[in-house]
C-alpha positions as CSV (number, residue, x, y, z in Angstrom):
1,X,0.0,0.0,0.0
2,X,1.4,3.3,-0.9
3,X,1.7,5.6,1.8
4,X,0.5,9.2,1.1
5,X,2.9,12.2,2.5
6,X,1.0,13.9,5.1
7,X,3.7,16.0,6.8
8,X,5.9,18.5,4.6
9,X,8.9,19.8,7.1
10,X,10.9,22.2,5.0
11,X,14.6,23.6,6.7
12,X,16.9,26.5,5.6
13,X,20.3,25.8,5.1
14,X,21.4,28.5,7.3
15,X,20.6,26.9,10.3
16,X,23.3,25.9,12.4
17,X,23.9,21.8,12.1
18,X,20.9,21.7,9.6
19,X,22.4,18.6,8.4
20,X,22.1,16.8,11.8
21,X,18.5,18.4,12.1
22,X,17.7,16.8,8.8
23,X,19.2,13.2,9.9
24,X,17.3,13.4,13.0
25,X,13.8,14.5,11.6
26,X,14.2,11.9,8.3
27,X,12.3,8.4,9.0
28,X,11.1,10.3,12.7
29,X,7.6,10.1,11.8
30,X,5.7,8.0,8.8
31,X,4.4,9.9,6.2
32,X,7.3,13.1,6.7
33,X,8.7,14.9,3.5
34,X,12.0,16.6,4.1
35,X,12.3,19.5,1.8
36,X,16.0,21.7,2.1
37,X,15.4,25.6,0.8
38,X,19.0,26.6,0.2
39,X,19.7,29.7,2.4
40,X,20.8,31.6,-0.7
41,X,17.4,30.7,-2.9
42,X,13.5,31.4,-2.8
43,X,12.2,29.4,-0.3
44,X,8.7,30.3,-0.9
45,X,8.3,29.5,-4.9
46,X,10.4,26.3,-3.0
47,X,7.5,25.6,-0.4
48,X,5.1,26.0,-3.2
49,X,6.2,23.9,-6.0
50,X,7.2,20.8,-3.5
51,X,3.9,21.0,-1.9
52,X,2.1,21.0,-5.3
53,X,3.6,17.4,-5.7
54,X,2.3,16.4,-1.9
55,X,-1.5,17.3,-2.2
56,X,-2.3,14.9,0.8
57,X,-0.3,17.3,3.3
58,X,-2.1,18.4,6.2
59,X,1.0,20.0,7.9
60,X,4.0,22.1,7.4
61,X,6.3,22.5,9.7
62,X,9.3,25.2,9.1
63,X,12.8,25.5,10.5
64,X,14.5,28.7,9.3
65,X,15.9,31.9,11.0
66,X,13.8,35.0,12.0
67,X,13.6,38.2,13.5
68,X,10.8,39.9,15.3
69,X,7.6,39.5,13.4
70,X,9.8,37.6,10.2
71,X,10.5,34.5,9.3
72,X,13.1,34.4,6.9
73,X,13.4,31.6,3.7
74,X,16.6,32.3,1.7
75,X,15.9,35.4,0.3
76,X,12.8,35.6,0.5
77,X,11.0,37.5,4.3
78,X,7.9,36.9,5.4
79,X,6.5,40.0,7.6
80,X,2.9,41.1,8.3
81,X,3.4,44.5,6.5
């Protein structure tokens, strides 16, 4: 039976030890997709085009940098204004 991908975890290379991050979170929970936004690209069209190809995916769960109110993806900043 084919096991749909209900989880999409998406980390920016910028993060210190992202590597052992990713090794810990891959296989941690059935159903996980492990995306890597490279810390000098566009991690939203990123987000967006990987989670066009996971259309089960009921969660997202982010590990980047940020500042006050940001929330940073590469180059591209999210920020309420």
């Amino acid at each position: 039976m084919h096991q749909h991908t209900t989880t999409l975890a998406f980390i920016v290379t910028d993060l210190p030890q992202w590597p052992d991050l990713a090794n810990r979170l891959a296989g941690s929970m059935p159903g996980m997709a492990l995306e890597v936004i490279a810390h000098d690209g566009f991690g939203l069209s990123h987000m967006a085009q990987r989670a066009l190809h996971h259309p089960h995916a009921t969660a997202v769960h982010v590990f980047s940098h940020g500042s006050p109110g940001q929330l940073h993806l590469g180059h591209d900043v999210l920020a309420p204004h």
